[in-house]
C-alpha positions in Angstrom: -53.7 43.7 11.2 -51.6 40.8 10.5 -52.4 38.2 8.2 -52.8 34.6 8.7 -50.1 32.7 9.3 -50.9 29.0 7.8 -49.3 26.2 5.6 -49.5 28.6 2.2 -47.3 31.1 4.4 -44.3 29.3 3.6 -42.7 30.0 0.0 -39.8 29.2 -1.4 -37.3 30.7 -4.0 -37.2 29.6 -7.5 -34.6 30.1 -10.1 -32.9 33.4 -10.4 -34.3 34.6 -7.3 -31.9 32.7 -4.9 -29.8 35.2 -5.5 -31.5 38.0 -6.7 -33.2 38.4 -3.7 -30.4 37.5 -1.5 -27.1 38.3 -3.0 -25.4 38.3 0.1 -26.1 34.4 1.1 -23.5 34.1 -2.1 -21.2 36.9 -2.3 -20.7 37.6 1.7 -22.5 41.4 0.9 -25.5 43.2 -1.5 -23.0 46.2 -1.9 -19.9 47.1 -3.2 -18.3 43.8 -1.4 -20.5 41.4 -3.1 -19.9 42.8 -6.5 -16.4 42.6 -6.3 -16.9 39.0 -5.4 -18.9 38.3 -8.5 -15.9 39.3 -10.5 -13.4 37.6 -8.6 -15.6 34.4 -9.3 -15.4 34.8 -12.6 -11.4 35.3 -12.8 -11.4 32.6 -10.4 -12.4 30.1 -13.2 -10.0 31.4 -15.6 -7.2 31.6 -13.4 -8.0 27.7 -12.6 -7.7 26.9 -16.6 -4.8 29.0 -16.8 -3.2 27.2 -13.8 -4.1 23.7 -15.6 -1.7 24.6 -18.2 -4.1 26.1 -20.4 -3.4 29.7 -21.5 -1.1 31.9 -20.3 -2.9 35.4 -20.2 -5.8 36.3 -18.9 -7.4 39.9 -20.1 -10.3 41.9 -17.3 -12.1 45.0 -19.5 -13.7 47.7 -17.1 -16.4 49.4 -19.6 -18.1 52.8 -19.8 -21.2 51.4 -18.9 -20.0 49.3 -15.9 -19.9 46.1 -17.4 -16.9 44.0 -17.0 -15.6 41.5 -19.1 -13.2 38.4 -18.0 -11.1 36.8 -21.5 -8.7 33.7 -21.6 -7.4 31.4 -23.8 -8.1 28.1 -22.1 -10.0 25.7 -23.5 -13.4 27.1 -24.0 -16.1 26.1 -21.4 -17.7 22.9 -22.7 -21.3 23.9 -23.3 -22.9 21.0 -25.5 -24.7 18.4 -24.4 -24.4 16.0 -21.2 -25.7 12.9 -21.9 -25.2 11.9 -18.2 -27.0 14.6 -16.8 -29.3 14.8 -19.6 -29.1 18.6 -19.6 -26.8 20.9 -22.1 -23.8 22.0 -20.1 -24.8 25.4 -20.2 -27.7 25.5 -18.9 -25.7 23.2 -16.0 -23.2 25.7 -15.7 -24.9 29.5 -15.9 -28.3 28.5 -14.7 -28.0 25.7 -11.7 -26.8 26.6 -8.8 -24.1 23.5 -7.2 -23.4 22.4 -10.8 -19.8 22.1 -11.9 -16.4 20.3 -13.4 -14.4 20.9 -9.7 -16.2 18.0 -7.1 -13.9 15.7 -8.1 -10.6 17.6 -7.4 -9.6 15.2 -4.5 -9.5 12.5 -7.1 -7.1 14.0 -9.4 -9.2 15.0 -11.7 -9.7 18.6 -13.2 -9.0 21.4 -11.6 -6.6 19.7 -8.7 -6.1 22.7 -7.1 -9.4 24.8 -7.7 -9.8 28.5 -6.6 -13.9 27.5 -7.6 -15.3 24.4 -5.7 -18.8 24.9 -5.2 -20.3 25.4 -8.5 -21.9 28.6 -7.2 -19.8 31.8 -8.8 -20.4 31.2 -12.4 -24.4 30.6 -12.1 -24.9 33.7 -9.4 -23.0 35.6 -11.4 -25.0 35.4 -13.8 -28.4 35.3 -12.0 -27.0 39.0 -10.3 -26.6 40.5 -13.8 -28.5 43.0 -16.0 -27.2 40.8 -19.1 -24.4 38.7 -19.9 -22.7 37.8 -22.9 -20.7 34.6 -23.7 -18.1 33.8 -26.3 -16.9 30.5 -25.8 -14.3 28.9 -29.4 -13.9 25.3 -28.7 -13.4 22.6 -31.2 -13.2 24.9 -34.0 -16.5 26.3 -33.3 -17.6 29.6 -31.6 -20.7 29.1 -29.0 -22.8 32.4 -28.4 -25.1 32.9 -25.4 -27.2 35.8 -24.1 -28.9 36.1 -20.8 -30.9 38.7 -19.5 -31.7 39.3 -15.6 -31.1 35.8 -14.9 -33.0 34.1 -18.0 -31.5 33.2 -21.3 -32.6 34.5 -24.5 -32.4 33.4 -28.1 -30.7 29.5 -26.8 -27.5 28.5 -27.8 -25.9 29.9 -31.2 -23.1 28.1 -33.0 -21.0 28.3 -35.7 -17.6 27.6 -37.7 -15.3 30.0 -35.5 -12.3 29.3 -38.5 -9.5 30.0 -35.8 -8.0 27.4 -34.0 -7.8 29.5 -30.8 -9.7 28.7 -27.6 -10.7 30.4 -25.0 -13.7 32.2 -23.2 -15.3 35.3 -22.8 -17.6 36.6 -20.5 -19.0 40.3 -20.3 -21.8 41.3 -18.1 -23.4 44.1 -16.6 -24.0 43.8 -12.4 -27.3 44.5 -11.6 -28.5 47.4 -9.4 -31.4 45.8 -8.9 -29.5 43.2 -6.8 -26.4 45.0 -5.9 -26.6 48.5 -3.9 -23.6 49.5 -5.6 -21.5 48.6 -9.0 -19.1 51.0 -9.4 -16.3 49.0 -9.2 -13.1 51.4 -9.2 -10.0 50.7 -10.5 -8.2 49.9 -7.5 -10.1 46.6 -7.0 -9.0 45.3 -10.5 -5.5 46.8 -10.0 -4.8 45.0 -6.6 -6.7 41.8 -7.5 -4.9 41.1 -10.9 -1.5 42.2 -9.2 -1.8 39.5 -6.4 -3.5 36.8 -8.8 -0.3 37.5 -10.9 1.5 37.4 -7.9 0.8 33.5 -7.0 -0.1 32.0 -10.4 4.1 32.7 -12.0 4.3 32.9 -15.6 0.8 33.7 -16.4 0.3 37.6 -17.5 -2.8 39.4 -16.3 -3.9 42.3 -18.1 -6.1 45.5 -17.1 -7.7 47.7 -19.9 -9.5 50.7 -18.3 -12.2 52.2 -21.0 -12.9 54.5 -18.9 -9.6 55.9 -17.9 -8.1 55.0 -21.4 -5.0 53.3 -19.2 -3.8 49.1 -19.7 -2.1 48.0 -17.3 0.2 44.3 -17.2 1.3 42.1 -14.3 3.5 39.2 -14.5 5.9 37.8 -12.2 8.5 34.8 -13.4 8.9 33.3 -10.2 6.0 33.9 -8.5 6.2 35.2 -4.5 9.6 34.7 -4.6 10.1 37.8 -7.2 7.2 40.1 -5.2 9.1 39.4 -1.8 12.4 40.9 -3.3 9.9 44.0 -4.8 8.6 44.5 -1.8 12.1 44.3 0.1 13.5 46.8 -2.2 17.1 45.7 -1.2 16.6 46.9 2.1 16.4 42.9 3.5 19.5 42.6 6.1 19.3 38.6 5.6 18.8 36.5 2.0 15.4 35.4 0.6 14.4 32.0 3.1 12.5 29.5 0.3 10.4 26.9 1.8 8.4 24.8 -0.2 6.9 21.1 0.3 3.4 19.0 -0.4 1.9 16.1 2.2 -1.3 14.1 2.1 -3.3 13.9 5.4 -7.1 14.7 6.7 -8.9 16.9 8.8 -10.5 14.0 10.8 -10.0 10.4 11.0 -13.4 9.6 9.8 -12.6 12.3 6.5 -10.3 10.6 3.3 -7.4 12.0 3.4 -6.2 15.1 0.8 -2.7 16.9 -0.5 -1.3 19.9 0.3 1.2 21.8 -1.3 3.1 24.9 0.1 5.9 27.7 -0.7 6.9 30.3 1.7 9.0 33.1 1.4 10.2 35.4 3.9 13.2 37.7 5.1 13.9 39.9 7.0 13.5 43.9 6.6 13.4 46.7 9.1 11.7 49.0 6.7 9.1 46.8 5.0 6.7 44.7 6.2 4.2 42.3 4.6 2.5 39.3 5.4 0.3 37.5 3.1 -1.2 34.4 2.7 -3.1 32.8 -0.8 -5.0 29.6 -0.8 -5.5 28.0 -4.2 -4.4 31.5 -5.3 -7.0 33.0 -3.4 -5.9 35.9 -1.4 -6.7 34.7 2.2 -7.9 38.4 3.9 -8.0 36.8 7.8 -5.8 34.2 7.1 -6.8 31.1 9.0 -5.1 28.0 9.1 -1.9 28.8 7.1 -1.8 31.9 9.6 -1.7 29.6 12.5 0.8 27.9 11.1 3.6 30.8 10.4 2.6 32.2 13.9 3.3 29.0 15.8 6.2 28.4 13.5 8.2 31.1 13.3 7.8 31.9 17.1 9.1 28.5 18.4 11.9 28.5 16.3 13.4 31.6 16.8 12.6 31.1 20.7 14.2 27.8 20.8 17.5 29.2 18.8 18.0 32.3 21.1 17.4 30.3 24.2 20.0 27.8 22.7 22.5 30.7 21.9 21.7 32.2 25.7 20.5 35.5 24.0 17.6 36.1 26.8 18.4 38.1 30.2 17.5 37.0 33.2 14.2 36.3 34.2 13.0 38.0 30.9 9.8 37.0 28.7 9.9 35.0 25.6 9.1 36.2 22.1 5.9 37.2 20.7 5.3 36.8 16.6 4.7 40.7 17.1 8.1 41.1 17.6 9.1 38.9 14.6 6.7 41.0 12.4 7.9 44.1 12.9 10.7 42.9 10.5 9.1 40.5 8.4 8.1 40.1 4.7 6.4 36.9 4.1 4.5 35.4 1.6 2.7 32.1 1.7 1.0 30.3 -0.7 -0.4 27.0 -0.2 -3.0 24.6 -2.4 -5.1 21.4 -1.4 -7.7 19.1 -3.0 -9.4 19.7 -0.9 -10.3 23.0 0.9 -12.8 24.0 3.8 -13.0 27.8 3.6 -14.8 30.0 6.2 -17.6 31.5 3.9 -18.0 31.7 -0.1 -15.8 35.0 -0.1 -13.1 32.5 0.7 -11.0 35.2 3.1 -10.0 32.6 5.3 -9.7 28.5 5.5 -10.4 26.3 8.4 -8.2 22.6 7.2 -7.0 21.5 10.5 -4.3 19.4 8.5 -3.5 22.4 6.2 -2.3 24.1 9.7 -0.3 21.2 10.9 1.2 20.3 8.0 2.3 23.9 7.2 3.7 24.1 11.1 5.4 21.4 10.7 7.2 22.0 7.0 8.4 25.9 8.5 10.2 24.3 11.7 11.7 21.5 10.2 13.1 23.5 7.0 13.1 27.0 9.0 15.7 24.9 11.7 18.3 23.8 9.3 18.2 27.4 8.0 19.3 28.5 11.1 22.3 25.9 11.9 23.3 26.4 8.4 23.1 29.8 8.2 24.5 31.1 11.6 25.9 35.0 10.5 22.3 35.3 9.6 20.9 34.0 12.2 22.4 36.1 14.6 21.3 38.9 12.5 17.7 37.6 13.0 17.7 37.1 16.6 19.5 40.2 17.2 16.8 42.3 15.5 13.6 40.7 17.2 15.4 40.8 20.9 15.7 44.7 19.9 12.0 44.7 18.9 11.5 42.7 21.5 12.6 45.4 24.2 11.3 48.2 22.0 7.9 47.2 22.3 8.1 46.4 26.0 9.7 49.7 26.7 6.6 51.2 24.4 3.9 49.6 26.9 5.8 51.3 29.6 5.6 54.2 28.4 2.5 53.8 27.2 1.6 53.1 31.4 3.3 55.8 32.3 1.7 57.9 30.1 -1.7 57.2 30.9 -0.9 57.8 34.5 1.0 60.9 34.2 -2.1 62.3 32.2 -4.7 60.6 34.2 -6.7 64.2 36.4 -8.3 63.0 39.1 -8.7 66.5 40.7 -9.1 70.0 38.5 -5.9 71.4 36.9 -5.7 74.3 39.5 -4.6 71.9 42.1 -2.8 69.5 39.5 -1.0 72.4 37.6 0.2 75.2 40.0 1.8 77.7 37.9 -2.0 77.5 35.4 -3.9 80.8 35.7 -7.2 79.4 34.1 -10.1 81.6 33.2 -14.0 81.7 34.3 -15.1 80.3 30.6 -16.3 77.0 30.4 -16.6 76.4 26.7 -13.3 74.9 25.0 -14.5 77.2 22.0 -14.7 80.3 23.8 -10.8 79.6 25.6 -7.0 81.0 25.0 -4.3 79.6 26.7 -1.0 81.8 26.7 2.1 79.9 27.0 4.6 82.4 27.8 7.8 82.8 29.1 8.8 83.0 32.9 7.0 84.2 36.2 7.6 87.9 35.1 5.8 88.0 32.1 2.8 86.0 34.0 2.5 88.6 36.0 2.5 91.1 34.0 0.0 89.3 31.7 -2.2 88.4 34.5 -3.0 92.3 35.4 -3.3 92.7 31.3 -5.9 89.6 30.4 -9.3 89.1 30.4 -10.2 87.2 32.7 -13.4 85.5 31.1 -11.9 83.5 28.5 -7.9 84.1 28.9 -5.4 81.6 30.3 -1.7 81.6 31.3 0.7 78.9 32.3 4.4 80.2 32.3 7.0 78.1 31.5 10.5 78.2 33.2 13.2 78.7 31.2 14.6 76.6 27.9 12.4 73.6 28.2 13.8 69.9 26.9 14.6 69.4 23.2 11.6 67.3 22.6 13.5 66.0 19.0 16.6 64.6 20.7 15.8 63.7 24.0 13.4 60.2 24.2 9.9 59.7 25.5 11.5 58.8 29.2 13.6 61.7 29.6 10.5 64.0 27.5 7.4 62.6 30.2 10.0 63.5 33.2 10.3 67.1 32.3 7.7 68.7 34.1 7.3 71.7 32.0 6.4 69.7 29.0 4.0 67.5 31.5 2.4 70.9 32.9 1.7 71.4 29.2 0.4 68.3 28.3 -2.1 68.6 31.4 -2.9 72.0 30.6 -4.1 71.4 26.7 -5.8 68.3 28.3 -6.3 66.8 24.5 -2.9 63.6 25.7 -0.3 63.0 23.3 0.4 61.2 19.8 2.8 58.7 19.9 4.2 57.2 16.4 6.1 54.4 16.4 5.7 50.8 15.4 5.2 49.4 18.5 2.7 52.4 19.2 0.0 51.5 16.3 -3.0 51.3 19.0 -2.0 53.8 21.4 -4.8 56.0 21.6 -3.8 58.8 23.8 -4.8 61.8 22.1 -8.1 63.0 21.3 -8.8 66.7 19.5 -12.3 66.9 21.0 -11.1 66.4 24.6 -8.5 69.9 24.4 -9.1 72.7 26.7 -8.7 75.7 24.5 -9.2 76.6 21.0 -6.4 78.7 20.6 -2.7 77.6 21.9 -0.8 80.7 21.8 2.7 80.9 22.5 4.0 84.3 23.8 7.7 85.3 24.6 10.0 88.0 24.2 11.0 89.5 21.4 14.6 88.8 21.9 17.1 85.8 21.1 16.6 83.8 24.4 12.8 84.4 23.6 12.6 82.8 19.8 14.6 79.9 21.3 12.3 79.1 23.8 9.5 80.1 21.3 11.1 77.6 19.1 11.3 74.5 21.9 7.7 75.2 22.5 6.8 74.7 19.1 9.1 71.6 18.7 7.3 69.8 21.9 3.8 70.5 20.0 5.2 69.4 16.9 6.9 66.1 18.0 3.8 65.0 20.9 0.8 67.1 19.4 1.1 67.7 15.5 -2.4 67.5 15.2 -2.7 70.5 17.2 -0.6 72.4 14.2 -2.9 70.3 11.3 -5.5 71.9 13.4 -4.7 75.4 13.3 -5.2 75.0 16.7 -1.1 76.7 17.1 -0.8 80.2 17.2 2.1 82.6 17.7 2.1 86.1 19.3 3.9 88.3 18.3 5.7 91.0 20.4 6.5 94.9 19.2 10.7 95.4 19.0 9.9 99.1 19.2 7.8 101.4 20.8 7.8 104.8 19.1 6.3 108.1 21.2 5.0 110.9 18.6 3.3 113.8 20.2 2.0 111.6 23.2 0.9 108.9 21.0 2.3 105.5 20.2 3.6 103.6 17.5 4.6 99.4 17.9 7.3 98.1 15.3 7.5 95.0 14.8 10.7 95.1 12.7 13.3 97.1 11.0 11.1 96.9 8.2 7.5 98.3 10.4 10.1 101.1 12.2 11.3 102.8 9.3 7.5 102.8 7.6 6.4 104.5 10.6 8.8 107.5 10.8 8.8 107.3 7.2 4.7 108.7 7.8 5.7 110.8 11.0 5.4 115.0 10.3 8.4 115.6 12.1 11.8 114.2 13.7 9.8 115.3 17.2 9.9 111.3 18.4 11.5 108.7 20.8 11.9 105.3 19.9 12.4 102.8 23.1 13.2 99.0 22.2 11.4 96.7 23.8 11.2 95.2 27.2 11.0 91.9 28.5 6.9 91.1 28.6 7.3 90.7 32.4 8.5 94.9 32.4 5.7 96.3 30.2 2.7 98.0 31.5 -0.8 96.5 31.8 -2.1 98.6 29.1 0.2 98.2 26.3 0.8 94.6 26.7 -3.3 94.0 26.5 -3.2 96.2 23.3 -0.1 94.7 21.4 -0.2 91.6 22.7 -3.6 90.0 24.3 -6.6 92.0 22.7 -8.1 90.2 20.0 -9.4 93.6 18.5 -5.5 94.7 18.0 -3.1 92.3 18.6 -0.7 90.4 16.1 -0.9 86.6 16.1 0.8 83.9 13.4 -1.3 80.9 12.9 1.4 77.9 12.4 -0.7 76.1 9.6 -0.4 72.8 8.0 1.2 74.5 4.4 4.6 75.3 6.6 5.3 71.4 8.2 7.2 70.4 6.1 9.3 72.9 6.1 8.9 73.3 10.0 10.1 69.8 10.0 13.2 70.3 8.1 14.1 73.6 10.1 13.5 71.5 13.6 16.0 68.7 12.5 18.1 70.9 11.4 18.6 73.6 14.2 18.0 70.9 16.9 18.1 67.8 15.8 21.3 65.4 15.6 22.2 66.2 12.2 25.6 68.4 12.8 27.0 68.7 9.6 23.4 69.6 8.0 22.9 72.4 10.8 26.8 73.9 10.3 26.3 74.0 6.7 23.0 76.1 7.2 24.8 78.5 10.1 27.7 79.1 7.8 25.3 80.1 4.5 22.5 81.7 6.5 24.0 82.8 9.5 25.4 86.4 8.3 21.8 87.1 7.4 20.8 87.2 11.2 24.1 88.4 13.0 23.8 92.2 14.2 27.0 93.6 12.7 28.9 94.8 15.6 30.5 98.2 15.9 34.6 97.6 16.9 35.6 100.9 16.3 
């Protein structure tokens, strides 16, 4: 029964239990997410000293135990006594939530441009820890503390530190009492010190790994600019574009107003793409307002120069910034007094004068770029119009696609030339691809019924490695196919990221087996088959979904009794074993020509037939034997018939 619900019923938390008991109110998550944030909020003050002028490295320790530890040489925390708030500083500062040196920022105090503004990261930090240790040298003194699931123990010890350095240290052990999970891995640390390094130029971050024995360093002179040309990799077709510039304005006209400062860097790059955006040298996951901005920016610029320059068709749409992204690296990273972010996590800001100020600074500066730079600008616009189309053509297809695929009645009436089988279950299914109405027919008399399919296909089908997805989806072989397998296609292009037209559960058979004759049209047609899988279905291969069947080369007759070869290699084994020279040895027919019996026995029967599963180990090397043979590659496939062609030639007999 429930108790009574009265005045006492309402409670409130006290001390370390605001965040104890609800981490995630702080750090956006009570797992893995939320203890990543705690470190970041202690960086975050360190990277704000650093950025103040004070220090230039900044040292993160991963321990054995889990503990982490955060090191600068700034100025030391102040931690004495407040005679304004009548309180020690550290007890401020690691054990009062909202209590801080960064309110002021907007009055060009400390910490002008603050990663830390609410006075929240240091004191839940703390609170969300098993212990924490901190070293603080200041003034020629070093200042000890200990705290111990949220409380302090032992006060504040101090003595002569005789070293003039400064700095701070902080090592601590998340709680799993608060956090589900603390096992930070290295690739948090590694990314997070990499970007932080990244926007704050000229101030080294270091990574020592106890548990993987590894340090790591990152530092980067000039800032963005130096990561955009790392991540171009020399592969930009236009030179770096540098925008930089600060403003003062506010959010409303009731609000005082704040400054802004922004860089930019971008070019242009059809083989890497980034596009990243840091806020007081926080790394701004959804973006927000300087988002906005870049969008708005980039895309009426470049519209209003290839509208100017008479680039467009007729009647054709304008630009999206999808189109611009598909060749753009760009890095932004903008600062403010003042800052509105979404949550505490700080993945996104909302500063309304943040996002017209930074429009504004990329048009104006992005503009005279363009009329002073017109070789390159051409280059730009160029490039997007070509994305431009790309991507429209993709949706097209993407249309036709879903249309071509879309079964409205069963596959007996949408595919004529499918023989389907009285099994239901995809698990319990073949399908035989094989090779003309002749060997259909002759496989139809040979299968079993219950769970084997056939579809035949008519002669050498497309090249689906040279020809496009326009010419491949009008072929109605390969369309037949697709139908048939029922499981749609994969497409893998840039402008096809969210197709999602293939799906593994939805195919109609577990094994695909591809069956033709055992003769040179026949592994050319064997081959195509496998090239259409491979370039619309790989999947299907990853699968082992792919299977080929393979057909005798020789029947040999002893004493009534039969012998398949498969080879030169199988025939001569077999005589090799026979009693006597009293045999006949017949090559092989076309599947269509053999009887019922035999083709069920060397070919179809699951009990004795001979089938190659085309497995995941060989794509690479199926890959590399498709462009060559049949892609557009010339000189690479003459090279390979002139070294390995003699192996495969029958000699011929000219005498």
């Amino acid at each position: 029964m429930a108790s009574n619900y009265n005045n006492e019923s309402i409670t409130s938390l006290k001390g370390a239990d605001r965040v104890r008991k609800r981490p995630g109110v702080i750090f956006g998550s009570d797992g893995i997410e939320g203890c990543q944030q705690s470190i970041f909020e202690i960086l975050s003050n360190s990277i704000d000293e650093a950025r103040e002028g004070f220090g230039r490295a900044i040292t993160v320790i991963r321990h054995h135990d889990g503990a982490i530890t955060v090191a600068d040489d700034g100025r030391g925390i102040p931690v004495g006594y407040n005679k304004k708030e009548k309180k020690y500083n550290w007890e401020l500062l690691f054990c009062e939530l909202y209590a801080g040196g960064k309110y002021n920022t907007n009055e060009a105090q400390n910490y002008e441009y603050s990663l830390g503004l609410n006075g929240l990261g240091l004191c839940a930090t703390q609170y969300s820890a098993r212990y924490m240790e901190v070293t603080v040298l200041r003034e020629g003194y070093e200042h000890s503390l200990f705290f111990e699931k949220g409380s302090n123990v032992g006060g504040l010890k101090r003595r002569k530190s005789g070293v003039k350095k400064t700095g701070t240290t902080i090592k601590w052990l998340p709680d799993l009492e608060v956090f589900t999970d603390i096992g930070v891995d290295e690739t948090f640390f590694l990314e997070v010190l990499k970007k932080q390094a990244i926007v704050n130029s000229g101030i080294e971050f270091i990574y020592v790994d106890e548990v993987k024995g590894l340090e790591q360093r990152f530092f980067y002179e000039k800032g963005i600019e130096d990561y955009v040309r790392e991540l171009s990799d020399s592969k930009e077709f236009t030179s770096l574009i540098h925008i930089q510039g600060s403003g003062r304005g506010k959010d409303r006209e009731d609000k005082a107003p704040y400054k802004v400062k922004a860089e930019i860097v971008m070019t242009f790059n059809n083989e890497n793409t980034a596009l990243l955006y840091f806020h007081n040298s926080s790394y701004l996951e959804h973006g927000g307002a300087p988002d906005k901005a870049v969008r708005t920016a980039l895309v009426f610029e470049i519209d209003k120069h290839i509208k100017e320059k008479g680039k467009y068709l007729k009647n054709e749409k304008r630009i999206t910034f999808q189109d611009i992204e598909d060749s753009l690296i760009l890095i932004s990273s903008s600062f403010s007094t003042v800052t509105s972010y979404e949550n505490q996590t700080k993945k996104s800001i909302t500063n309304k004068y943040i996002q017209n100020f930074m429009t504004e600074l990329i048009r104006g500066q992005l503009d005279i770029y363009f009329i002073e730079n017109q070789r390159e600008t051409e280059k730009i616009i160029e490039q997007i119009l070509v994305n431009k189309r790309s991507r429209e053509k993709a949706e097209i297809t993407r249309q036709t696609i879903k249309k071509k695929l879309s079964v409205k009645n069963d596959l007996m009436n949408k595919v004529k030339k499918l023989v389907d089988c009285r099994a239901k279950d995809p698990k319990e299914r073949e399908l035989f691809i094989v090779e003309g109405d002749s060997a259909l027919g002759a496989c139809k008399m040979a299968r079993d019924a219950g769970f084997q399919a056939l579809i035949p296909v008519r002669g050498k089908i497309l090249n689906s490695l040279k020809a496009d997805y326009d010419k491949i989806f009008q072929s109605e072989i390969i369309m037949d196919l697709v139908r048939v397998m029922g499981c749609g296609i994969e497409i893998k292009t840039k402008h096809t990221r969210d197709f999602n037209l293939f799906d593994i559960n939805s195919l109609n058979y577990d094994k695909i087996i591809i069956t033709t004759d055992a003769d040179v049209d026949g592994f050319q047609i064997r081959t195509l088959i496998l090239t259409m899988i491979y370039s619309l279905m790989p999947s299907l291969i990853d699968s082992g979904k792919v299977y080929i069947a393979e057909s005798p080369l020789y029947e040999i007759v002893h004493r009534e009794k039969s012998y398949f070869a498969y080879n030169e290699d199988d025939k001569r084994e077999i005589i090799s074993k026979l009693p006597d020279d009293k045999y006949k040895i017949h090559r092989s027919k076309g599947l269509g020509e053999n009887e019922p019996e035999m083709l069920w026995m060397t070919t179809m029967d699951p009990k004795t037939r001979k089938i190659i599963q085309v497995t995941r180990d060989t794509a690479e090397k199926t890959k590399t034997m498709f462009d060559t043979l049949l892609g557009d590659d010339l000189s690479s496939r003459k090279l390979f018939i002139e070294t390995y062609g003699p192996l495969y030639t029958e000699r011929l007999d000219l005498s």
